[in-house]
N, C-alpha and C positions, 0 to 999 in steps of 0.2 A: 293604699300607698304604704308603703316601708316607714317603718318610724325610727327615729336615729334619736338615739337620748344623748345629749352635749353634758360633759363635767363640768362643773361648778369654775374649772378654769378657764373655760374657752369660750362660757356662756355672756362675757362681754362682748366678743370677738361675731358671734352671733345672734346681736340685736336682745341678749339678756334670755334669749329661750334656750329653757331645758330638756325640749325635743323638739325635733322640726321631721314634717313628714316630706319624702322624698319618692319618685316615682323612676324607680330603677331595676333593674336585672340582675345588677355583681357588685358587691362592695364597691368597687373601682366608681361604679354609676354615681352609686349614691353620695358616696365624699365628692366624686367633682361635681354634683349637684349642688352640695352644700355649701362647695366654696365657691359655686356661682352666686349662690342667694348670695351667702355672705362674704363676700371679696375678703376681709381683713384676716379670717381661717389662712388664707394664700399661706402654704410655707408650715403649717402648725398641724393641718390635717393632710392635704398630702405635698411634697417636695418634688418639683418638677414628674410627677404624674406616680411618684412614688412615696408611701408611708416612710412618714420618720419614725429612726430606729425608738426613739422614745414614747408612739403611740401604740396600746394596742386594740383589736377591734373584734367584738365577739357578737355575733349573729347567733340570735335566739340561744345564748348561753357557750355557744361555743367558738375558741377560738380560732379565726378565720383560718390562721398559717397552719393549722390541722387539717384542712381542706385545701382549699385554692387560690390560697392567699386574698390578692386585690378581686380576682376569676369568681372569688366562693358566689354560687349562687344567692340572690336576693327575692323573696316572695314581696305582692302586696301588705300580708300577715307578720312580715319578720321584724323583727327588732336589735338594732344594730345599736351596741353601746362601745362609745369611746371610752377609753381609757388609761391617761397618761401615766406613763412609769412612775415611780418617785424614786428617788435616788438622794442619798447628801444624807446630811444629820454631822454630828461631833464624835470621836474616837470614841471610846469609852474609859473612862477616868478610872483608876482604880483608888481605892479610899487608902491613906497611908495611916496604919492603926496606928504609928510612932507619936 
């Protein structure tokens, strides 16, 4: 089975585990897999049956939207890591030497 490694963010959201293995064919399989296990994903992995623009998701290292997007092929061997954006932080201040 496909193994799906969860972030450190989402791993409440999926009963506290840092992989979950999944029995799928194409990206698309294996996230709606995971948001069957774990219902509360609903919305954070995929959005009405499409990736939010702030996830991304790379199979055995490489990223999915370089191939076939949700389509990319899935092995039993693969390994599929989530990977939420980060964004935000504070302007950057500049020091007044006055």
């Amino acid at each position: 089975m496909a193994l799906v490694r969860i972030p450190p963010v989402l791993r409440p959201d999926a009963g506290g585990n840092s992989e979950v293995e999944v029995d799928a064919t194409t990206v698309r399989e294996a996230l709606t897999m995971l948001v069957a296990e774990y219902p509360a994903l609903d919305g954070r992995v995929l959005t009405e049956g499409e990736l939010p623009q702030y996830l991304n998701v790379f199979v055995d290292g490489d990223d999915m939207r370089l191939h076939s997007g949700l389509d990319t092929a899935v092995t039993p061997q693969s390994a599929l890591l989530l990977l939420p954006a980060v964004a935000g932080g504070s302007p950057r201040r500049s020091v007044d030497s006055g």
